[in-house]
C-alpha positions, 0 to 999 in steps of 0.5 A, a space after each residue: 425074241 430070238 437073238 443072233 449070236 453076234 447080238 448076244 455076244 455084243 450084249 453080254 460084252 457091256 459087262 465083261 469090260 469093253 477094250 478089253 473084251 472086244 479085243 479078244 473078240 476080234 480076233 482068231 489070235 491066242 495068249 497060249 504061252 509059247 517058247 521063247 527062241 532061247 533060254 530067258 532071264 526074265 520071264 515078266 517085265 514091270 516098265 515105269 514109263 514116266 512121259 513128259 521128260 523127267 530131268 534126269 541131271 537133277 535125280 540121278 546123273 549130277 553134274 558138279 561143272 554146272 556150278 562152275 557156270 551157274 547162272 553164266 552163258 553155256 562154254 558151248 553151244 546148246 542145241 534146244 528147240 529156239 523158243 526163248 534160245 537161252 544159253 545160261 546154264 542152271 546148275 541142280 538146285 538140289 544136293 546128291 548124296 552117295 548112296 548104296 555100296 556102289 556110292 554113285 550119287 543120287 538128289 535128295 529128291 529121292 530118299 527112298 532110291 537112294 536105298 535101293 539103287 545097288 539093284 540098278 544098272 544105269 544107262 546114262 548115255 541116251 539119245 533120241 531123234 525125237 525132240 518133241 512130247 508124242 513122237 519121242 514117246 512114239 518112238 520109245 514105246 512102239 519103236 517109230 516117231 509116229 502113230 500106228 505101231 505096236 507098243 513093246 508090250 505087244 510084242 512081247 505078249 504076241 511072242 510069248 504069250 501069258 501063263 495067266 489064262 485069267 488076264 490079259 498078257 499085257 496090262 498097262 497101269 495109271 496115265 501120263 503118256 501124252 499120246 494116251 491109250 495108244 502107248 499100250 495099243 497093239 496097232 496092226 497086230 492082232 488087237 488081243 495083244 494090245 494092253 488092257 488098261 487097269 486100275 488098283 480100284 478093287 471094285 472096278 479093275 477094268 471100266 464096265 468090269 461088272 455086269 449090266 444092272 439086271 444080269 445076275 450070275 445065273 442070267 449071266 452064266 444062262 447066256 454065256 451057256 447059250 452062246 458058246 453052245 452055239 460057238 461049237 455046233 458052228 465048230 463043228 461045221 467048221 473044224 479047220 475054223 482055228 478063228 473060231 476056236 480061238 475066238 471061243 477060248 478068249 470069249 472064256 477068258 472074259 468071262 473069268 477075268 471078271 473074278 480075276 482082275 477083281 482078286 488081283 486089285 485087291 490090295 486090301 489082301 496085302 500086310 499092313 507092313 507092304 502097303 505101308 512099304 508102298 506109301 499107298 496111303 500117303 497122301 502125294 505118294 499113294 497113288 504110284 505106291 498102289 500101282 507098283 504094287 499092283 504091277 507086282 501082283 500082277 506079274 505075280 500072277 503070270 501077266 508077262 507085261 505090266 506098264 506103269 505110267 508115271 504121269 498121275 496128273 503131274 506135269 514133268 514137262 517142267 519149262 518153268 519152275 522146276 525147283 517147285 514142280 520137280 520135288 512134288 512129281 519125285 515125291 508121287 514115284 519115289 516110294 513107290 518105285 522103290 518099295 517095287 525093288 525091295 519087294 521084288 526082291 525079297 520074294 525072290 522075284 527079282 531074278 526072273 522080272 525085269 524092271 525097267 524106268 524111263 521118259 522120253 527124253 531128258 531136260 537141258 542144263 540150260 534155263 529155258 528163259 530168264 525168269 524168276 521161276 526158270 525150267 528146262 526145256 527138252 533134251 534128246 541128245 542126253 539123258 539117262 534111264 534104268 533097269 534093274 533085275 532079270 538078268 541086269 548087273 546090279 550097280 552098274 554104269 553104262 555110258 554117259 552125258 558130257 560134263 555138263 550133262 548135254 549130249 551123250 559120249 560117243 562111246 556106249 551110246 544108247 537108243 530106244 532100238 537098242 533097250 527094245 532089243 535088250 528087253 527082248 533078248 532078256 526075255 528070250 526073244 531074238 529081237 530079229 525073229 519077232 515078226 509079224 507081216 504087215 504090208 508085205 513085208 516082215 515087220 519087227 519092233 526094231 524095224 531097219 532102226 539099227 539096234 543091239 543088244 547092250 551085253 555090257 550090262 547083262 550079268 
């Protein structure tokens, strides 16, 4: 029976990994690397998004003041969203202990980063306009408080492209964003740019990875022959087609991700001394130990961006019962994370990958209601996240929260629009230049948001 060629495309598809795939199918635009606009620091970027709110006042910005008021009204007025209104200040139930040459105080509930917290620059003065889950993860990930903007890494991938012409330019890594694949979508920018979701599951990397039951790699190999014969003969029809050419080149690109992403999941093929690094066989921590790990052979790989969800089923969006929930969810990143510095490091790969840790927003020093098991509830007005790497002081402050940890100090404030810019600029992007047209006009990540880059904290 005779097959079109788009019939013949659409079926072979079914095991190349559909998202994946697809995308590059749709569209004429190419993961050719390209120039930066300047010189870069770093030439990957490993981004720990860690969705529903982490409470950065009780992991690594304490607050000795909120004992003083423990359990007493707030000396002040705290803004929250008006669900139970409380003002009782809940000082951390866990103890800081100075860590590191630089001694800046990290909880208890991070053992493992507290060794390695000198490689990290500490942007404690955060704010967001966003004080609900989806859109303040909108906003930190694609740069608007709402659906159908790029995420960050497909900026990136569409600036520079990825020197891996085996994988994808952008890879996102696990779950735990409330908004779910669209915080690595690459909305209206060509869809080859959005990110490929990927497992540490050597047997399938990417869903539908493998091919249908049935397809043998000579059937396989007999079709893919077939189809791209007639890619060329409609090129050379066409010679001014550059669409198809690049549609031929990413259909070459799914074939051989097969056996690439399979060899990159693998981690079977590191030390027993690295995976046991990771924790990847422990039981709470295992799960993130594999995905930093894997975040780290893959840019080991040339993928320019890796996003790692922290999520993993826990809830960080602790309202109720922090002091049970919160040590489980520091437990599942801590080593991980950690272990990721340390590695990166030692390889000598730290100084061109940048490594980047954040939620959305943070939590308020006050309880959310007087319970016997009280939370917090959300807080956009201060919170602190990190970087570390390519690029970044090691050990280094910028900006802070009050003293009760509530609303971020006038000076060095930061927003998303200013780390989108940084990460960028660190990666030799001029966050202004990075365009794309989109409804008449030149669309950015930054967009009319006002946004610099943080040079204080660039070494």
């Amino acid at each position: 029976m005779f097959r079109t060629r788009r019939e013949a495309l659409k079926e072979v598809a079914l095991g190349f990994g559909g998202l994946a795939l697809n995308s590059m199918l749709a569209s004429g635009a190419s993961l050719t690397p390209r120039k930066p606009h300047f010189a870069p620091k770093a030439k990957n970027v490993i981004f720990l998004y860690i969705g529903g709110g982490p409470s950065t006042i009780d992991m690594f910005d304490p607050k000795p003041l909120l004992r003083k008021y423990d359990g007493k009204p707030a000396p002040f007025e705290i803004k929250g969203r008006a669900l139970n209104g409380s003002q009782q200040i809940m000082a951390s139930p866990w103890e800081f202990t100075r860590s590191g040459k630089s001694g800046r105080e990290i909880s208890n509930l991070l053992p493992h980063f507290q060794k390695v917290v000198d490689q990290v620059t500490f942007v404690r003065g955060m704010q967001t306009d966003r004080i609900d889950h989806s859109t303040a993860q909108f906003t930190f990930i694609s740069g608007r408080g709402f659906t159908g903007f790029p995420a960050i890494g497909s900026w990136v991938s569409y600036a520079l492209g990825t020197e891996n012409q085996n994988l994808p330019a952008y890879i996102a890594l696990g779950e735990g964003a409330s908004i779910g694949t669209r915080a690595h979508s690459s909305a209206w920018l060509p869809p080859v740019y959005s990110g490929t979701a990927m497992r540490a599951d050597a047997k399938a990397p990417i869903y539908n990875i493998k091919p249908p039951e049935g397809m043998t790699d000579e059937k396989q190999q007999r079709l893919i022959s077939a189809i791209q014969k007639l890619n060329r003969e409609q090129a050379a029809d066409r010679p001014l087609d550059q669409d198809l050419e690049a549609r031929i080149a990413n259909y070459e690109l799914a074939a051989k991700m097969q056996l690439a992403a399979t060899e990159v999941a693998d981690l079977s093929k590191e030390s027993v001394a690295t995976r046991e690094m990771y924790g990847v066989d422990a039981p709470v921590s295992g799960g993130f130990g594999k995905l930093c790990l894997m975040a780290r052979r893959l840019v080991e790989s040339g993928v320019r961006f890796v996003q790692v969800y922290g999520g993993g089923g826990g809830n960080w969006d602790t309202h109720s019962n922090i002091k049970g929930q919160l040590p489980g969810l520091c437990q599942y990143i801590d080593q991980g994370m950690s272990a990721l510095l340390a590695d990166l490091d030692q390889r000598g790969m730290l100084a061109e990958t940048l490594v980047v840790w954040s939620g959305e927003f943070g939590r308020l020093p006050t309880i959310e209601a007087n319970t016997a098991t009280p939370g917090r509830d959300h807080n956009p007005y201060g919170f602190g996240m990190w970087m570390a790497g390519a690029g970044v002081k090691r050990g280094f402050d910028f900006g802070a929260t009050d003293d009760l940890g509530y609303a971020a100090l006038p000076e060095n404030r930061a927003g998303h629009s200013d780390i989108h810019a940084t990460v960028q600029h660190l990666l030799g992007i001029d966050y202004q230049k990075n365009t794309f047209p989109y409804e008449g006009r030149d669309e950015s990540l930054v967009g009319i948001n006002p946004a610099r880059v943080i040079r204080e904290i660039l070494s």
